[in-house]
N, C-alpha and C positions, 0 to 999 in steps of 0.2 A: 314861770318857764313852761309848764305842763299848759297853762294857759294859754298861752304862743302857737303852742305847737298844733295844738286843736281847731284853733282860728287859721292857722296856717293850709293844715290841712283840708278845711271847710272852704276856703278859697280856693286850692287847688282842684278839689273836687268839682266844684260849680264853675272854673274854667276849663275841664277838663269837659263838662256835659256842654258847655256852650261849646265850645269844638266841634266834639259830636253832633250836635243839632248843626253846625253850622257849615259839618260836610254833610251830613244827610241832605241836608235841604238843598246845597249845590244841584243843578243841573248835571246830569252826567250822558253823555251820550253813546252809542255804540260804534264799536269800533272803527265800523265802514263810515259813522258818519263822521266826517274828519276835513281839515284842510285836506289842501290835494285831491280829494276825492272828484269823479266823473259823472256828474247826475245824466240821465237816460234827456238826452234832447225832445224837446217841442210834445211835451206831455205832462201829466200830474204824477209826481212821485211822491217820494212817503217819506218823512224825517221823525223819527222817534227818538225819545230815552226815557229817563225816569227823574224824578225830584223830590219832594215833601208831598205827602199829600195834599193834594186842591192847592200847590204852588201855582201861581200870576207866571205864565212866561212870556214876555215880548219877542215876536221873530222877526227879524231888519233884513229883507236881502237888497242884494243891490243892485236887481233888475226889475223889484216889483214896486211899484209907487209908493203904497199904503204897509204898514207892520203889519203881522199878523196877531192878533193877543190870545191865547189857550189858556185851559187852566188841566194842570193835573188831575185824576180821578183817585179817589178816596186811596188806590195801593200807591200812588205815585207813578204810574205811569202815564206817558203823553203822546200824541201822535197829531201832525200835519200831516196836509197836503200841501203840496207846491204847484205852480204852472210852471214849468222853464220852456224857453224858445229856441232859438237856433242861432242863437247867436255865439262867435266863438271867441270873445273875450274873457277874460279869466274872470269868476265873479266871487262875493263874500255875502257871510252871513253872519247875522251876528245875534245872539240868544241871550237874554238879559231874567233875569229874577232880580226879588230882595236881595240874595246871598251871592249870585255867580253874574257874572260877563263874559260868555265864550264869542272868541271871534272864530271863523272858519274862513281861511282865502286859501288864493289862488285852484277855486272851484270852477270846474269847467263841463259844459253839456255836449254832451255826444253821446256813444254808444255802446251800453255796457253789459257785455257779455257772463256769465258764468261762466269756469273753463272745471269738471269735474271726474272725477273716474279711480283708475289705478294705477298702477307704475308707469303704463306708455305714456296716462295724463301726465303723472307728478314728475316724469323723467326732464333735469333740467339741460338747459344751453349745454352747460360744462361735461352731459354726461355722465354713467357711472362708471365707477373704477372700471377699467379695460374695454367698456361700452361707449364710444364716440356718438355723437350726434353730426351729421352728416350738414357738413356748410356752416357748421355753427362759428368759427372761426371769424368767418367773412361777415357774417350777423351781428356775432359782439360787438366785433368793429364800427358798425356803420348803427348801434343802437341808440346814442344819443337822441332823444324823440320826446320835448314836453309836455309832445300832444297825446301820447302813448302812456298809460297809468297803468299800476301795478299794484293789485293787493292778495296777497298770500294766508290763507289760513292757513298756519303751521301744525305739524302732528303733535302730539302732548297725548290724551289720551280718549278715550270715547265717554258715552254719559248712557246711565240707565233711564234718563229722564229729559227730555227737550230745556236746552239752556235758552236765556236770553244773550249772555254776549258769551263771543269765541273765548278758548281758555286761553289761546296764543296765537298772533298773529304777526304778519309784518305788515306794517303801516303803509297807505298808498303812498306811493313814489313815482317820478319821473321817470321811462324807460333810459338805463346810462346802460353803459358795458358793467359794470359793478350788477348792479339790480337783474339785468337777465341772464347772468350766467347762471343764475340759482333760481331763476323764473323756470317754469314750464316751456319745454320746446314746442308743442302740438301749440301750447295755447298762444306763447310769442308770437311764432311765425303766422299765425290767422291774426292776431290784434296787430300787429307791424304793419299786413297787407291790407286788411282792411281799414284801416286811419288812410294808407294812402291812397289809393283806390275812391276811396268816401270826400277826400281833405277834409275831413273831419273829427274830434276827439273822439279816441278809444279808452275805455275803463275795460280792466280784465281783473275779475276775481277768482282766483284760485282755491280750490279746496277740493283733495287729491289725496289718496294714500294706496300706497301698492301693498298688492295683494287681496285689494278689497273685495269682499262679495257685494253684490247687489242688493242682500239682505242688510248691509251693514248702512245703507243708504236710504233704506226706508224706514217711514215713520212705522209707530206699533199700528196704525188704524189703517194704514197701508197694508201692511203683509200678515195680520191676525188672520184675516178668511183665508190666507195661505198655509200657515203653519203657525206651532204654537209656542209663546214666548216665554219664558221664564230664565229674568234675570237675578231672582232674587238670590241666589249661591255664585255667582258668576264673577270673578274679578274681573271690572272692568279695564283693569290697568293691561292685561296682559291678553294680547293679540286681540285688539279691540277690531281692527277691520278684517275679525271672523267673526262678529260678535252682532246678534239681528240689531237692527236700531242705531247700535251704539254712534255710529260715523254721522247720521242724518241726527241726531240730539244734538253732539257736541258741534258740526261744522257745516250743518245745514240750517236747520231750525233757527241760529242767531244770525243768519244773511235776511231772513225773511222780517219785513218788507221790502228790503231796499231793491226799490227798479230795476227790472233789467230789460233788457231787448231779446235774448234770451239767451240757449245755455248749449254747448257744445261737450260730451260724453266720450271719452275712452275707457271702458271697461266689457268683459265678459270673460277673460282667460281663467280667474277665480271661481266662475261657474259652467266652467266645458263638461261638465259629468251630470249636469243636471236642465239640459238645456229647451226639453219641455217645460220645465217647471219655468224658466227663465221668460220663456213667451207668454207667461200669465204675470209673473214679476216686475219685471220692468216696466211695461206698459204703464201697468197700478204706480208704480215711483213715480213715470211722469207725470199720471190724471194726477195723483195729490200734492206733487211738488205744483202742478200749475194750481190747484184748488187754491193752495195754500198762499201764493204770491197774490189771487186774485187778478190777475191783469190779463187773462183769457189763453187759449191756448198758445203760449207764445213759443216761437222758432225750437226744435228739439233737433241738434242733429249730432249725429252719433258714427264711430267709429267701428268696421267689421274688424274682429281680432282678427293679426296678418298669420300666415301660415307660421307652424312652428313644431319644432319636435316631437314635444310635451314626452311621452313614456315612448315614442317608437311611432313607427306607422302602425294603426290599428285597424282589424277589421273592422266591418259597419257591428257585427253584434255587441262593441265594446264601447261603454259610455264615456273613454277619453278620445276618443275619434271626433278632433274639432269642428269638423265638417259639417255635424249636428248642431251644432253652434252657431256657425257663419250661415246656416240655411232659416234657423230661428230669427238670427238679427236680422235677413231679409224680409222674412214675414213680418216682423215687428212695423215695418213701413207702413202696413197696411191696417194695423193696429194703432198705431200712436198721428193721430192727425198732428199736421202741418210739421213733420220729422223729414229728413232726410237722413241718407249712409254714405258714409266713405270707405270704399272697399280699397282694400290694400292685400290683394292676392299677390300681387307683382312681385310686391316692398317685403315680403318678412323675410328672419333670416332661421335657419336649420337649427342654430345655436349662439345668444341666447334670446331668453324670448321678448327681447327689447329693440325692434325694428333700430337700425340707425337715420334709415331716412325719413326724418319727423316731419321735413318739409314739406315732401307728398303728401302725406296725411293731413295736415293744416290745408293743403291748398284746395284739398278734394274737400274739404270741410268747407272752407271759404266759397266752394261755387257752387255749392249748393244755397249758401246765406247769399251768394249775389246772384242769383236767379232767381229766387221762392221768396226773399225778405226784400231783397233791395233793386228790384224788379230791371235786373240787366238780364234781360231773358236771351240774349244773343249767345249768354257763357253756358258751355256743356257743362251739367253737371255729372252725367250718369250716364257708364259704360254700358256695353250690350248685355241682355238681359234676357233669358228662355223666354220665348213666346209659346213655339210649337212643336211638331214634328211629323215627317211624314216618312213611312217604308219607301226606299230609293233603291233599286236592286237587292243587291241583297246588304244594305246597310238603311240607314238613318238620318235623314235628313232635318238639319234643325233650321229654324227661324229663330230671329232675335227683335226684341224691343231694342228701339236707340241704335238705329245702326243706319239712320239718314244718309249719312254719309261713307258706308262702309264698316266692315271689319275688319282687323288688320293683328298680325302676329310677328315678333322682329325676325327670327328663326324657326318658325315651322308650328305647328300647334302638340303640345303634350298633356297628361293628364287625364286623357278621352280612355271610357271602358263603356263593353256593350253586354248586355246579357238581351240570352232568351228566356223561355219559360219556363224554365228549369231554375232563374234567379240567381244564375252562375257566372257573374261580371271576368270578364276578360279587358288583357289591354289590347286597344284599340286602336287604327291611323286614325287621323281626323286634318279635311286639308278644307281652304276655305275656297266656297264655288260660288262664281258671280259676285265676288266681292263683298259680299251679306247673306252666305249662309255658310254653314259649316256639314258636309258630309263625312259620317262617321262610321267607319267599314271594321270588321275584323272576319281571319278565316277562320277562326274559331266560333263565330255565333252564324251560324246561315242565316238564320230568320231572328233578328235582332225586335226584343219588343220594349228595350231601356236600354236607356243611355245615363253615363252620367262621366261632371267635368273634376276632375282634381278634388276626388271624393275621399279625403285623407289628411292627413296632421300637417306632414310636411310638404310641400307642394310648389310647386313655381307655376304663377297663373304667365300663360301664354295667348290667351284670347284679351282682345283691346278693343277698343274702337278710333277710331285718328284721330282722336284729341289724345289718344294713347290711355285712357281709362281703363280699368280692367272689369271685368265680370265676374260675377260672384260666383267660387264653384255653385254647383247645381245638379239635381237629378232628377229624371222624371216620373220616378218610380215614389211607392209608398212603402216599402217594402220594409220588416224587421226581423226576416229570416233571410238576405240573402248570402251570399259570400262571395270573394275575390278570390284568384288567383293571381298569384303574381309573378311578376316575370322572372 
């Protein structure tokens, strides 16, 4: 009997390790790489995962004539290249070893976006409690789209160390009414428009958490010459997007290789008190986010935070004066090659600090991607913009970039203050002359030697251009002693 038992269990054991060897050496692949998924059209993209060490894997697709055959490297991991073309029939793939057979269908090439940032990114269709998204109603409805893909990195928690695959995610899917009420609205409404626009496949990946810093999105060899890291006491479980690195480990680092066309940004409200520091930060996230994908500077464009309460209207001496912030994301254009901005002075609201109209924002996104990427250069992307100024009696006269055609206000212009030499801003009229400039007077400054537009937290932009675009506040001054009065 004791005999039995010993042989018995000598068999179980040795079916037990043939198991084990015989998922180990499975093929296993990453999340994104998956049926449904949307490869990057008419280019070489990247298919990875992992196996057995020095595993034989055969690759079948079913637009390339010949297989491809790989072998793993000594840790088990593997990597292709692909060519895919333009064509839009749905295609498969199919991955073979000794041990596994994955098939991958209804694979399709088009154009796939990253969609990333903070709450205005991660803010979905359905809205937050008592926070509507403006049209999304009429969007559910009419979402059914099989050309439109959807994948979600879900929150779970950050990582002290760069993963290979996401901890949770939601698998790509079909755009339904189900699938985008809990999508991204910013990122929807741009992937919806541009599928149609393009008639061609849109992929959107998602990977968003509100509240995040821009710290929490770069890697450590990113923002080390910034400032200094130290995880080692740190729960990572607890408020990880305050946390440097932790967001770019867990829900950046396992996107990377997979293709994209490029990446669309809403964040900066997490970093309004430090927003010099932001203009040496972010840039750095983009150079090593693109280092990292290898596929060259590809499209960067990005959201200006819309106006918002935050603690009150503050003076300029106080570092939650957002104004600092929307002046930094301007400058940043000129720092992060092939970037664009979608400003939303117009759009924000007093209270809270979750725009409802996500639509604008998407579409001021989308024309900048169909001017600069997808060369419909007839579409405006970008409202009027300080050029100059010149002493005009006794006020100020401005010039604007981007104003071909005009500048235009619904009701009147607000926002304008002027200071003298003294550094003593006053509010200001400001009315527009010759339809492309703006003269800006007050009897408080006689001899006015700065101006500046909607230089504060909360604000309602009134300068447009006729495609109704708005301008970024602005000022012409360098000043960090001045002060406001106010009305």
């Amino acid at each position: 009997m004791k005999m039995k038992k010993i042989t018995l269990l000598l068999v179980m054991t040795t079916f037990n390790l043939m198991v084990l060897q015989s998922v180990y050496a499975e093929i296993k692949l990453p999340a994104l790489v998956s049926s449904d998924m949307v490869l990057q059209r008419n280019t070489t993209v990247k298919i990875w995962g992992w196996a057995d060490a020095n595993e034989k894997i055969s690759i079948k697709t079913s637009w390339l004539k010949k297989s491809i055959n790989i072998q793993a490297d000594a840790e088990g991991n593997w990597l292709v290249d692909l060519q895919t073309n333009n064509s839009k029939e749905a295609q498969s793939i199919i991955l073979k070893s000794k041990t596994s057979s994955i098939p991958l269908e209804n694979i399709l090439f088009g154009e796939v976006w990253l969609c990333s940032g903070q709450s205005n990114m991660e803010m979905p269709l359905k809205g937050y409690a008592g926070q509507p998204i403006f049209g999304a109603a009429d969007a559910v409805a009419k979402a059914n789209n099989p050309n439109l893909r959807l994948f979600s990195v879900t929150r779970t928690s950050g990582s002290k160390t760069p993963l290979k695959e996401v901890l949770k995610y939601s698998a790509w899917q079909q755009a339904t009414p189900e699938s985008v009420m809990k999508f991204s609205a910013v990122a929807y409404f741009y992937g919806q428009q541009l599928q149609e626009i393009l008639d061609a496949p849109v992929g959107l990946i998602l990977s968003a958490w509100g509240g995040s810093s821009v710290q929490a999105w770069m890697s450590t060899e990113a923002l080390i010459p910034y400032q200094k890291i130290d995880l080692t006491n740190r729960d990572i479980n607890v408020k990880p997007n305050a946390i440097p690195t932790a967001l770019y480990n867990s829900m950046i680092n396992p996107l990377i290789p997979f293709t994209i066309k490029g990446a669309i940004w809403y964040q900066g409200e997490s970093n309004i008190e430090e927003a010099e520091k932001y203009k040496k930060l972010f840039p750095s996230m983009v150079e090593d986010w693109r280092k990292r994908w290898t596929i060259g500077d590809f499209p960067f464009y990005y959201a200006q935070i819309a106006p918002y309460i935050y603690s009150g209207n503050e003076t300029e001496q106080n570092s939650k004066n957002s104004a600092f912030m929307r002046e930094v994301q301007m400058q940043c254009l000129d720092l992060i090659p092939n970037s664009g901005i979608a400003i939303a002075m117009d759009i924000g609201t007093e209270n809270p600090i979750h725009p409802p109209k996500k639509k604008e924002v998407a579409d001021r996104l989308l024309y900048n991607a169909l001017h600069k990427t997808y060369g419909y250069t007839s579409v405006n992307y970008e409202g009027p913009r300080f050029d100059s100024m010149e002493i005009k009696d006794t006020g100020l006269l401005i010039k604007f970039k981007n104003e071909d055609n005009g500048i235009y206000s619904y009701n009147g212009l607000e926002g304008f203050e002027l200071a003298g030499s003294d550094k003593v801003f006053y509010p200001a009229t400001a009315k527009i002359v010759d339809r492309k400039k703006v003269l800006v007077s007050s009897d408080k400054v006689s001899n006015p030697v700065a101006v500046r537009y909607d230089w504060n937290n909360w604000v309602k932009g009134t300068l447009l251009n006729t495609n109704l675009l708005p301008a970024s506040s602005f000022r012409t001054d360098d000043w960090t002693d001045a002060t406001t009065v106010k009305k």
